[in-house]
Structure formats: structure tokens, C-alpha cells
TORTIMAR-489704 format. One line per field, with one value per residue: residue in three letters; y, x, z of N, C-alpha, C in turn. Coordinates in steps of 0.02 Angstrom, whole numbers, plus 50000, padded with zeros to 5 digits. Layout:
aa: Ala, ...
n_north: Y, ...
n_east: X, ...
n_up: Z, ...
ca_north: Y, ...
ca_east: X, ...
ca_up: Z, ...
c_north: Y, ...
c_east: X, ...
c_up: Z, ...
//
This chain:
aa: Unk, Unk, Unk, Unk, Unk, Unk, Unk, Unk, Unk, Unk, Unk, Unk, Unk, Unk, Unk, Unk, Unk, Unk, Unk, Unk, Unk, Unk, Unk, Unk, Unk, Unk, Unk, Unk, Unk, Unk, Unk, Unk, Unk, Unk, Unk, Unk, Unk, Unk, Unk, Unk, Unk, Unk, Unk, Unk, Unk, Unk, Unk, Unk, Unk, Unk, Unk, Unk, Unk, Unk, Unk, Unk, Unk, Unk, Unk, Unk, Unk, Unk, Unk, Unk, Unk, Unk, Unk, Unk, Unk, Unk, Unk, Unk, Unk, Unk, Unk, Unk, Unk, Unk, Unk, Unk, Unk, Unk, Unk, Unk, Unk, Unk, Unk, Unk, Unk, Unk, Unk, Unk, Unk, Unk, Unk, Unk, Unk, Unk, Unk, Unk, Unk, Unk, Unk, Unk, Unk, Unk, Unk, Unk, Unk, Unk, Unk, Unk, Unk, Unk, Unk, Unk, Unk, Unk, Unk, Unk, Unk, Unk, Unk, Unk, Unk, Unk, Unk, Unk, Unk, Unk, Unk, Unk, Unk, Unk, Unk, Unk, Unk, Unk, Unk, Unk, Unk, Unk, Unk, Unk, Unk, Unk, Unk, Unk, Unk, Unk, Unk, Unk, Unk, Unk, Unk, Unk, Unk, Unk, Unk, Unk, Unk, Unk, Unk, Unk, Unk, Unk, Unk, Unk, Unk, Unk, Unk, Unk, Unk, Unk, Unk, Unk, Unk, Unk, Unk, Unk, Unk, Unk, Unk, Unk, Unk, Unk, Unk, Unk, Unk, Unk, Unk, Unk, Unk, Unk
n_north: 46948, 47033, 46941, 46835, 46915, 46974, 46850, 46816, 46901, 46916, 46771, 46782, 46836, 46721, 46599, 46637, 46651, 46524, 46469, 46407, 46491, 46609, 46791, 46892, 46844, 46788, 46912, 46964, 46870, 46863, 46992, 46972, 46895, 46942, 47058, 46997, 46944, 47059, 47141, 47086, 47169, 47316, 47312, 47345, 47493, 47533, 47592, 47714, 47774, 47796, 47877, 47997, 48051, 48167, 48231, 48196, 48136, 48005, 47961, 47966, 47877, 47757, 47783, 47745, 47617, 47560, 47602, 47514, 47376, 47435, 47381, 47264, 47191, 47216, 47190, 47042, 46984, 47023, 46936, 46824, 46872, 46925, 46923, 46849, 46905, 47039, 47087, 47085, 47191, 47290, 47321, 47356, 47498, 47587, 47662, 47754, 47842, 47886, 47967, 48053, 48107, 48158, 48300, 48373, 48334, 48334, 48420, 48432, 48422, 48437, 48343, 48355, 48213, 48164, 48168, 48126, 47985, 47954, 47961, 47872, 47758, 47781, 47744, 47610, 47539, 47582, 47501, 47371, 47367, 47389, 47262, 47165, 47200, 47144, 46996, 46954, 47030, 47085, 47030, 47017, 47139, 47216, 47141, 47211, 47337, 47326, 47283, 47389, 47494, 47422, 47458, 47611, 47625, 47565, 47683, 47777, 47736, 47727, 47870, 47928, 47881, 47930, 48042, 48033, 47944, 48008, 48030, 47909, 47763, 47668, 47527, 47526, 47621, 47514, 47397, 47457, 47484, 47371, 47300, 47357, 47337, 47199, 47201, 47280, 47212, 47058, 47106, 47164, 47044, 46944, 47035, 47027, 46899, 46848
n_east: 47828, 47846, 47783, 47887, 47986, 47934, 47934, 48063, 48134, 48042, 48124, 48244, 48328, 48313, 48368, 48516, 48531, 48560, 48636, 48791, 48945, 49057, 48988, 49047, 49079, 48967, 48883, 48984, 48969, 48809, 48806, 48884, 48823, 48722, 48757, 48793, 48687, 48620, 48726, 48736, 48605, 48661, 48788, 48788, 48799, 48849, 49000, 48980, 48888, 48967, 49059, 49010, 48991, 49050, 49206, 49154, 49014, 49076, 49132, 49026, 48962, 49037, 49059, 48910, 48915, 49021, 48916, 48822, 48879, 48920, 48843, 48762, 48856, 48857, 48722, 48711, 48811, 48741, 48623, 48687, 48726, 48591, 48421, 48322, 48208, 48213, 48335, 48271, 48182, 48252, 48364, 48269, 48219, 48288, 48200, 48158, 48271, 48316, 48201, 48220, 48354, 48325, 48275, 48356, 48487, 48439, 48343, 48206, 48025, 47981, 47850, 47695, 47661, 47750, 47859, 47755, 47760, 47898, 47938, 47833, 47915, 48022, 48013, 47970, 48080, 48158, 48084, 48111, 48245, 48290, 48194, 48260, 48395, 48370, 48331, 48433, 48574, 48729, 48770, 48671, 48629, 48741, 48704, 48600, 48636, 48726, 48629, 48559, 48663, 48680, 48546, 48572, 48690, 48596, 48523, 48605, 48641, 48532, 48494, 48615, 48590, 48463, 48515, 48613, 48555, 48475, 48546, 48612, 48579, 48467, 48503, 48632, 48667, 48659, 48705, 48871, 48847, 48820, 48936, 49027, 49004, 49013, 49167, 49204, 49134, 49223, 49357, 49373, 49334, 49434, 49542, 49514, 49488, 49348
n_up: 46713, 46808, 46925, 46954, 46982, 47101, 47172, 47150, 47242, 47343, 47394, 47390, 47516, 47607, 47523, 47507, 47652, 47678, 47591, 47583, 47594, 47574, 47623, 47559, 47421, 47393, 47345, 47249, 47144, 47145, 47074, 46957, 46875, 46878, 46803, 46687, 46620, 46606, 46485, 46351, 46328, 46334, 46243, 46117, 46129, 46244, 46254, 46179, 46237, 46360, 46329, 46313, 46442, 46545, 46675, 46793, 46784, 46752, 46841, 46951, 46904, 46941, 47063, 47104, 47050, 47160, 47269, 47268, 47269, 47413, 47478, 47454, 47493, 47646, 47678, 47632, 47725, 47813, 47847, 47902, 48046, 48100, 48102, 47979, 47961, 48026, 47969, 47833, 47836, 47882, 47783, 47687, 47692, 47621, 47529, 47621, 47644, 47535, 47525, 47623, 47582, 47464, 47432, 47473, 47408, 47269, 47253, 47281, 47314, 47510, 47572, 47692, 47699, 47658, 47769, 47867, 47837, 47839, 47981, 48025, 47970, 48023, 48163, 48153, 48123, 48228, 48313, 48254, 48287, 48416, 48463, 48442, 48511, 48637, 48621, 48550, 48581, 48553, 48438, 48360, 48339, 48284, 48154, 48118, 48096, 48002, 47916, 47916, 47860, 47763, 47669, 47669, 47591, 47443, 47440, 47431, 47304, 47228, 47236, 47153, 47022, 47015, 46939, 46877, 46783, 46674, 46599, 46524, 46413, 46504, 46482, 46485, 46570, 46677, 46655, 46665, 46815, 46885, 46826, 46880, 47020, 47045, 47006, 47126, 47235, 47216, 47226, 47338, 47405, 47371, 47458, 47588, 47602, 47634
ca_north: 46971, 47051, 46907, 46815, 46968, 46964, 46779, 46819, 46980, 46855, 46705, 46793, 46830, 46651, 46575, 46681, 46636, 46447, 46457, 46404, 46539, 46695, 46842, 46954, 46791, 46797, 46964, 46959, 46825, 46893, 47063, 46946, 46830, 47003, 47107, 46974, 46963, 47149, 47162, 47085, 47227, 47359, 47291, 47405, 47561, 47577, 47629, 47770, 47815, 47825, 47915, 48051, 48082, 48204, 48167, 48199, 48076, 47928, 47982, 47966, 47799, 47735, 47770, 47716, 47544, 47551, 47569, 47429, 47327, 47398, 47381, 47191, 47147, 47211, 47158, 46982, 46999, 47028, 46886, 46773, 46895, 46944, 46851, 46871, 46990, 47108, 47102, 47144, 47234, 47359, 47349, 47372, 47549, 47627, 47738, 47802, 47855, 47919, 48022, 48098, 48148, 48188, 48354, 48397, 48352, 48314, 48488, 48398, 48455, 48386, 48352, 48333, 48156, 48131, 48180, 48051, 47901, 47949, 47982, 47815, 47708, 47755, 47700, 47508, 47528, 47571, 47434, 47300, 47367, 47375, 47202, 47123, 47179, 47121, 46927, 46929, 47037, 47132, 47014, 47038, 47209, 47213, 47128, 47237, 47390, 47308, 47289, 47454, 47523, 47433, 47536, 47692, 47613, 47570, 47736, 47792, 47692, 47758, 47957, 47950, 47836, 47972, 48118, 48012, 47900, 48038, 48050, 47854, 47713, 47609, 47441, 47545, 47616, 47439, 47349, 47474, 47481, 47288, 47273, 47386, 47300, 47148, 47201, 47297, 47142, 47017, 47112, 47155, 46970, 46934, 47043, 47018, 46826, 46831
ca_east: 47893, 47825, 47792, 47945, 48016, 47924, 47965, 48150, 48151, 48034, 48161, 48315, 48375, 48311, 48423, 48554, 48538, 48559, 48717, 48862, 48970, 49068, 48944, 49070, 49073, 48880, 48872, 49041, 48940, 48766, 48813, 48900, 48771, 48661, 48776, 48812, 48608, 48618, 48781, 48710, 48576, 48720, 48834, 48814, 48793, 48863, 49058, 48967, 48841, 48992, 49104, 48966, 48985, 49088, 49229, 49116, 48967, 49106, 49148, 48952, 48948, 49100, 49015, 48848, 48944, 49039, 48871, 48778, 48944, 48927, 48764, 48744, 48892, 48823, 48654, 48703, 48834, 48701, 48603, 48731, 48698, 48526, 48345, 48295, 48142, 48254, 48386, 48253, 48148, 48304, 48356, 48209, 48220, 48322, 48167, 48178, 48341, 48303, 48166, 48274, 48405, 48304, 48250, 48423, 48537, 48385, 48307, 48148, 47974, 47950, 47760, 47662, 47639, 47823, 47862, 47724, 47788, 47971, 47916, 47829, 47940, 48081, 47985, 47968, 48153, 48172, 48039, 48132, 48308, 48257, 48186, 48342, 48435, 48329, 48341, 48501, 48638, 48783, 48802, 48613, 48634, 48764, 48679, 48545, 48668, 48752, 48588, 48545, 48720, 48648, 48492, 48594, 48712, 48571, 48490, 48633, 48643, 48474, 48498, 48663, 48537, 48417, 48544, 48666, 48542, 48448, 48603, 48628, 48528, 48440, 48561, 48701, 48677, 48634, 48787, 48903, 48845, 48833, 48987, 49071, 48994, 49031, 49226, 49229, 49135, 49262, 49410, 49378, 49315, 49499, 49575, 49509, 49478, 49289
ca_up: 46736, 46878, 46966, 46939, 47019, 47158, 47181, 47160, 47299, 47405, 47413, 47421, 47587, 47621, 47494, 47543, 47726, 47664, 47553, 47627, 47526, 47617, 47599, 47482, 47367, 47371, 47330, 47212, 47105, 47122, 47011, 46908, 46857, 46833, 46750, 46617, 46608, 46566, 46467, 46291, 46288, 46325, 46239, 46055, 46133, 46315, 46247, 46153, 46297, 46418, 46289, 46316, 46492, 46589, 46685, 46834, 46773, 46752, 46936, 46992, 46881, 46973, 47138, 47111, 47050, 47270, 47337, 47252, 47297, 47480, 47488, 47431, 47552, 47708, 47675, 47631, 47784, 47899, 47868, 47969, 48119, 48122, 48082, 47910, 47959, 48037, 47900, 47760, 47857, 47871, 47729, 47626, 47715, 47567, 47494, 47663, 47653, 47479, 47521, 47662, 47571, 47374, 47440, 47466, 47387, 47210, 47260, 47271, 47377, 47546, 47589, 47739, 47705, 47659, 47849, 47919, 47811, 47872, 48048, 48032, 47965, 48068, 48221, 48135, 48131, 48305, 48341, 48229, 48327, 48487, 48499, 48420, 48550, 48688, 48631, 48537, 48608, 48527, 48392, 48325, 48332, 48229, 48099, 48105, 48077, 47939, 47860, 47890, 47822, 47663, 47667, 47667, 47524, 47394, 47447, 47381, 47209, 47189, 47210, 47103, 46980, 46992, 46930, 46805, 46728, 46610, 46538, 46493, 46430, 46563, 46484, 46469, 46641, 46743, 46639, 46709, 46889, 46901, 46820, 46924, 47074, 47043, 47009, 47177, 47277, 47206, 47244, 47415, 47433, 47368, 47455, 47660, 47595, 47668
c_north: 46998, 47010, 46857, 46878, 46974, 46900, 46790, 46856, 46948, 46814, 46732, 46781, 46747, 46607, 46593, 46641, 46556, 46428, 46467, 46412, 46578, 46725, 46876, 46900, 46793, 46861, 46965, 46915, 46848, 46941, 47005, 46922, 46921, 47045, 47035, 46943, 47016, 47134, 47134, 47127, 47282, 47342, 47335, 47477, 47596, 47616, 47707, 47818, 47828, 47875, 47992, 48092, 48138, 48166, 48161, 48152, 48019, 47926, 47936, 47876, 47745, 47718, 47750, 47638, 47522, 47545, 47522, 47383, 47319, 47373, 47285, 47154, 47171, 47188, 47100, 46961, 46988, 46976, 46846, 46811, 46910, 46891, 46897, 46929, 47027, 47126, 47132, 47189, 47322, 47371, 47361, 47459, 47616, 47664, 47790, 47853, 47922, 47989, 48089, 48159, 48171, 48248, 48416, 48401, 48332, 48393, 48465, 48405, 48398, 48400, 48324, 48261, 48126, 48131, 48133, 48006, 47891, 47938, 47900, 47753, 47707, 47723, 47638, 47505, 47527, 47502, 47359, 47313, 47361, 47291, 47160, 47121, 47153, 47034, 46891, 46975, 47106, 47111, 47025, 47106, 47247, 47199, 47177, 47328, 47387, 47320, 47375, 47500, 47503, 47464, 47587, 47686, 47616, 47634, 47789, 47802, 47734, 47825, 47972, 47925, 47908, 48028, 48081, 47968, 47945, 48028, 47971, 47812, 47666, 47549, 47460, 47556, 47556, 47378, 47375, 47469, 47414, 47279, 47284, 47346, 47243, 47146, 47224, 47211, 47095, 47032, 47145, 47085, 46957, 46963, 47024, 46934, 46780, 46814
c_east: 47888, 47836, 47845, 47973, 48003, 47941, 48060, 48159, 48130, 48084, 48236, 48350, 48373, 48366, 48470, 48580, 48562, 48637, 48755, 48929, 49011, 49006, 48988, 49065, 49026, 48883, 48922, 48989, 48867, 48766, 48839, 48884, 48739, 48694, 48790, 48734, 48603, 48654, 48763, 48659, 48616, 48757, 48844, 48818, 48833, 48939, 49014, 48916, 48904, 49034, 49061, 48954, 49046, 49138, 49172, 49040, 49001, 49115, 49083, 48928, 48995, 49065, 48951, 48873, 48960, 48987, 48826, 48827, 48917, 48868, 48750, 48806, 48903, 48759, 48667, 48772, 48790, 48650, 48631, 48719, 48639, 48473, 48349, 48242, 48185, 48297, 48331, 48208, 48205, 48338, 48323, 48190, 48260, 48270, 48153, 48241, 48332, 48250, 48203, 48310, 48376, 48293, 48315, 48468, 48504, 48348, 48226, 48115, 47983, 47903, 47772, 47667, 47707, 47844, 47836, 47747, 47853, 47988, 47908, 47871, 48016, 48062, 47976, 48028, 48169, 48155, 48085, 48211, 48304, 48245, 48224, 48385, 48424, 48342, 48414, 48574, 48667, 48777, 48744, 48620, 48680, 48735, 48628, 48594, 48708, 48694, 48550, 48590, 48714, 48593, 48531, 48663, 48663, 48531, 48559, 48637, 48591, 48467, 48558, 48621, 48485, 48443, 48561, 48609, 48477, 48489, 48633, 48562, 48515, 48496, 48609, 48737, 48703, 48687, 48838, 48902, 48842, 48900, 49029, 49073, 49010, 49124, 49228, 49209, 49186, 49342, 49427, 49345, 49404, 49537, 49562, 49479, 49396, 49237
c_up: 46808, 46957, 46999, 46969, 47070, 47179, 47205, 47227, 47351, 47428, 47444, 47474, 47596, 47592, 47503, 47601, 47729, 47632, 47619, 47586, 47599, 47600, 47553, 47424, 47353, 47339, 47251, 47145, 47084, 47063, 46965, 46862, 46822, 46785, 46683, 46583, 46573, 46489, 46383, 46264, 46273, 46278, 46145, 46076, 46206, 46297, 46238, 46221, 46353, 46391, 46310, 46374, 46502, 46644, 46769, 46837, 46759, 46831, 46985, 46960, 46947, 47053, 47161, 47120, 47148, 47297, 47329, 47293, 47378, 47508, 47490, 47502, 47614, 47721, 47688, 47701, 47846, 47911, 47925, 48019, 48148, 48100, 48007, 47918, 47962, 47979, 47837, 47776, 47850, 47804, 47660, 47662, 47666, 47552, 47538, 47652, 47605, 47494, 47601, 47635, 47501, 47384, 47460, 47429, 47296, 47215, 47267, 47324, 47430, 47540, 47650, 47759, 47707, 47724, 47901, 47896, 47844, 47953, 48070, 48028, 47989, 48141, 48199, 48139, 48191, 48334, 48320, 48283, 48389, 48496, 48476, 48464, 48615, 48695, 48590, 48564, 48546, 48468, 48336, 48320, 48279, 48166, 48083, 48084, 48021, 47880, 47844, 47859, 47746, 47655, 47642, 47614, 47468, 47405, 47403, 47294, 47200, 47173, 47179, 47025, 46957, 46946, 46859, 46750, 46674, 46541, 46491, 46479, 46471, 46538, 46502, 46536, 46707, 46729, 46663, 46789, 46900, 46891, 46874, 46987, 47078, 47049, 47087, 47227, 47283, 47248, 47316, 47468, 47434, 47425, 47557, 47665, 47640, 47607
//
């Protein structure tokens, strides 16, 4: 499974970058395909696991669902403007993000080391932004801010993930937030016709 996972996370952007799709349609369809992957393990228990929340954990469900959504359709967005390195280079920058903000708003230790990794790996960011705009312009640059606006979406998903999902089961969880994502993707594909 593993590997097959890595395979999939490998190819992506590439395939991605190849369809000749809108990006919210890519994205819109992606969750779709996954949440109805999920949605037969959920599918005896998630009413009762959401019945159980607060209205404040349907809230945090709700919004985890928006930033997968925005997350997937600026990412796959920014392919068309940027190179593929740069695009997953930035946004594979989410546990940045995460470890940013876990100590805040998660109450969670910084370390020493957490500080040099962050330190570090915002300088590869600089490095990957910087020389984007050097041989492509405005319009690479963009892309590369799109992809980093998904960074700082699934960094999201993941520290509402970290709080709400004690409280649900992992299917129950990952069938809602797909689903959700997939409804928001679609209907702001619908609704700005990209």
C-alpha cells in the first residue's frame, strides 16, 4: 500500500499537468473519486459519529472540508503557471505551515530543531521563488503563490484534523471532508465555469 502511494503522490502533479480539464473540475472530481473510495467504510457509522459532535465540531468539519477544496484547487491551478518542481516543491510545504502554527493555536512545544527545519525550509522556498521569478515573470510567480496558498490550505485541513478527528472515526472523518470537498470544488467550478 505504501508503495502504491508513493507511486500515486509521485505521478500526480504530472498527470495533472497533462489533463486537459479546468483545474476546479480536476480537483471537483479528484475528492469525488476519493470520497466514494472512503464512503462504503463510513457509511454504517458516520450519521451516528456526526450526531455526536457539537455544533462547533460540525463547524470545524465543514471547514476542514473548504480547505481541502481550496487547497486541491490552487495547487492543481498552479500547475498551468508554474514548473511542476516549483508547484510541489511549495506545496509539499504544508507540515511547515503546521508546525508554525501547532504550537499555537494545538498548544504544542516548540524545539530547537523545530526552529532550524522551519528556518531551513523557508529558505528552499525563497530559493524555489526567487528563481521562478527570474526566468518566468509575473505569471510564474503567481503560480508559485497559488501553490503556496495550497500549502497554507492543507496546513489547515491538517490542524482542524488534528483537534476534530479524536472525536470521529478516521472513515467517518475522511468521507465527510472529501465529501464536503468535493461539493465545495464542484460548485465553485459551476459557479465561475473554470
Amino acid at each position: 500500500m505504501l508503495a502504491g502511494g508513493l507511486v500515486a503522490v509521485s505521478t500526480a502533479a504530472t498527470l495533472i499537468r497533462m489533463a486537459e480539464a479546468p483545474p476546479l473540475a480536476i480537483a471537483a472530481y479528484r475528492m469525488l473519486f476519493a470520497a466514494c473510495i472512503v464512503m462504503p467504510f463510513a457509511v454504517g457509522h458516520v450519521r451516528r459519529d456526526l450526531a455526536a459532535l457539537s455544533s462547533r465540531e460540525k463547524a470545524l468539519v465543514l471547514t476542514s472540508g473548504g480547505c481541502l477544496a481550496v487547497h486541491f484547487a490552487l495547487w492543481i491551478a498552479s500547475l498551468g503557471r508554474t514548473s511542476v518542481a516549483s508547484s510541489v516543491a511549495l506545496v509539499t510545504t504544508s507540515p511547515l505551515w503546521v508546525a508554525v502554527a501547532a504550537p499555537i493555536l494545538l498548544h504544542q512545544p516548540f524545539s530547537s530543531r523545530l526552529v532550524g527545519g522551519i528556518v531551513i525550509a523557508f529558505a528552499g522556498a525563497i530559493l524555489v521563488g526567487g528563481g521562478d521569478l527570474s526566468i518566468g515573470g509575473g505569471r510564474v510567480l503567481v503560480g508559485d503563490l497559488m501553490a503556496l496558498g495550497g500549502a497554507l490550505a492543507a496546513a489547515g485541513y491538517f490542524l482542524i484534523g488534528g483537534r476534530i478527528r479524536p472525536r470521529l472515526r478516521l472513515s467517518s472523518y475522511v468521507a465527510l471532508v472529501y465529501g464536503l470537498a468535493a461539493a465545495v470544488s464542484a460548485l465553485i467550478a459551476m459557479v465561475i465555469k473554470a
